[in-house]
C-alpha positions as CSV (number, residue, x, y, z in Angstrom):
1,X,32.9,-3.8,-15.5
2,X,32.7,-3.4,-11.6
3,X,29.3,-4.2,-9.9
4,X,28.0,-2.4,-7.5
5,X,26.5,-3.7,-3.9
6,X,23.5,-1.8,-3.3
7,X,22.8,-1.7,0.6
8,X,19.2,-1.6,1.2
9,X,17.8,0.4,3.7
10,X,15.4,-0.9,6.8
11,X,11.6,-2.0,4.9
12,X,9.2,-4.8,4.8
13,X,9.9,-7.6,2.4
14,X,7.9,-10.6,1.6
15,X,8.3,-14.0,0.5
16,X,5.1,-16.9,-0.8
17,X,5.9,-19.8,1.5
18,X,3.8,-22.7,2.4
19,X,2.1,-22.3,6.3
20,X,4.2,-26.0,7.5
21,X,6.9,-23.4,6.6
22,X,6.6,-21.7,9.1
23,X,7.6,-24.1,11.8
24,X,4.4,-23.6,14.2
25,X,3.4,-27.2,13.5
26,X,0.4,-26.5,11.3
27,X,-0.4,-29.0,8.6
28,X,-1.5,-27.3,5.8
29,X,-0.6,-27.1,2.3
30,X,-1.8,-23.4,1.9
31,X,0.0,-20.6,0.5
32,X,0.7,-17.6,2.5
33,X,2.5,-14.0,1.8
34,X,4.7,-13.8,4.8
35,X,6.4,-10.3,5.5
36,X,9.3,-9.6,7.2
37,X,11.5,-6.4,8.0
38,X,15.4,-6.2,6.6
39,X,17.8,-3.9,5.9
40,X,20.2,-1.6,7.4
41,X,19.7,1.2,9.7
42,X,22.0,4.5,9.7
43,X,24.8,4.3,13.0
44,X,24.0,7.3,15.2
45,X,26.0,7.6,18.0
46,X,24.2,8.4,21.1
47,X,26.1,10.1,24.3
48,X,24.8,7.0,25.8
49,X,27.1,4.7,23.2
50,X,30.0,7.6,23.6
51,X,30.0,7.2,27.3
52,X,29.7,3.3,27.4
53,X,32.9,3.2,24.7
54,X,34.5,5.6,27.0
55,X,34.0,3.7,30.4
56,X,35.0,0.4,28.8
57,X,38.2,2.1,27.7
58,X,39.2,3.7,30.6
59,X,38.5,0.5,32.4
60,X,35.4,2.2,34.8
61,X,33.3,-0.9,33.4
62,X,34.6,-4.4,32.0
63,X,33.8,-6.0,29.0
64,X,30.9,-8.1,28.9
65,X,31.0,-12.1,29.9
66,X,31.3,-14.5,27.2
67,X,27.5,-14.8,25.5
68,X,26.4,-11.7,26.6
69,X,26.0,-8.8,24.4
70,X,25.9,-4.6,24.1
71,X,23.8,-3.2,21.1
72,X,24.3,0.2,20.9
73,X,23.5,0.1,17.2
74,X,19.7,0.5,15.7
75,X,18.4,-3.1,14.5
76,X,15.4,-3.2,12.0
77,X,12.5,-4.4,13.4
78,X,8.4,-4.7,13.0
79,X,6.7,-2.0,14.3
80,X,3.1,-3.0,13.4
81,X,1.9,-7.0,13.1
82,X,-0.8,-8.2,11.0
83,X,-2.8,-11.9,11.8
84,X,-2.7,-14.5,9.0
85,X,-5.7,-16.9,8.6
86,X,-5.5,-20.0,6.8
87,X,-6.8,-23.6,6.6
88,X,-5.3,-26.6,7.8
89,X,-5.4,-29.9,6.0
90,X,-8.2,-31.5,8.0
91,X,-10.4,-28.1,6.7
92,X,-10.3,-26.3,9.8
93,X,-9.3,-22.2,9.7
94,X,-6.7,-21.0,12.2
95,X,-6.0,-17.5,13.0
96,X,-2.2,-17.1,14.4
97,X,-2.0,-13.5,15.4
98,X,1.0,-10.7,15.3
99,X,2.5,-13.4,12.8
100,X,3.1,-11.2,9.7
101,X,5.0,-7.5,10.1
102,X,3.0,-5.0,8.8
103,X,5.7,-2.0,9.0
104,X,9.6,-1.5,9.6
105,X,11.8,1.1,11.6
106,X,14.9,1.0,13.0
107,X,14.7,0.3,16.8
108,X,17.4,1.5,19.5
């Protein structure tokens, strides 16, 4: 029996997690729906990623420096935010906005 890996494509996911989760340094015992973007995006090759590959291997342009990095690849990322409200422990409501993502896309 072989299993299969089933590669997701780039979409919003979610996960219930308490708000002192979320490492913002609220104190509150409240339950939130946190969404979040993952998954893959499809490698197209721009004539901007041909012509950096071809200048780095002809030697026109030198690898990058330790720590420093080229994407030429699409990432998943949040294209739209949504604010979460919630109360805090000593019964006061917060607003933190742009916290949630509120829709996916592959970016670069």
């Amino acid at each position: 029996m072989s299993v299969s890996k089933e590669i997701l494509s780039c979409g919003l996911h979610s996960i219930l997690l308490q708000v002192r989760d979320l490492g913002l340094g609220y104190d509150s015992d409240e339950t939130i729906l946190f969404k979040y973007c993952s998954g893959t995006c499809p490698r197209a090759r721009s004539n901007h990623d041909l012509t950096l590959t071809n200048l780095l291997l002809t030697g026109l342009l030198s690898s990058p420096v330790p720590g420093e990095l080229w994407h030429n690849a699409p990432c998943c990322r949040p294209t739209h935010h949504e604010d979460v409200a919630f109360l805090d422990n000593a019964h006061r409501w917060h607003k933190v906005e742009k916290l949630s993502a509120a829709g996916c896309s592959c970016v670069g």
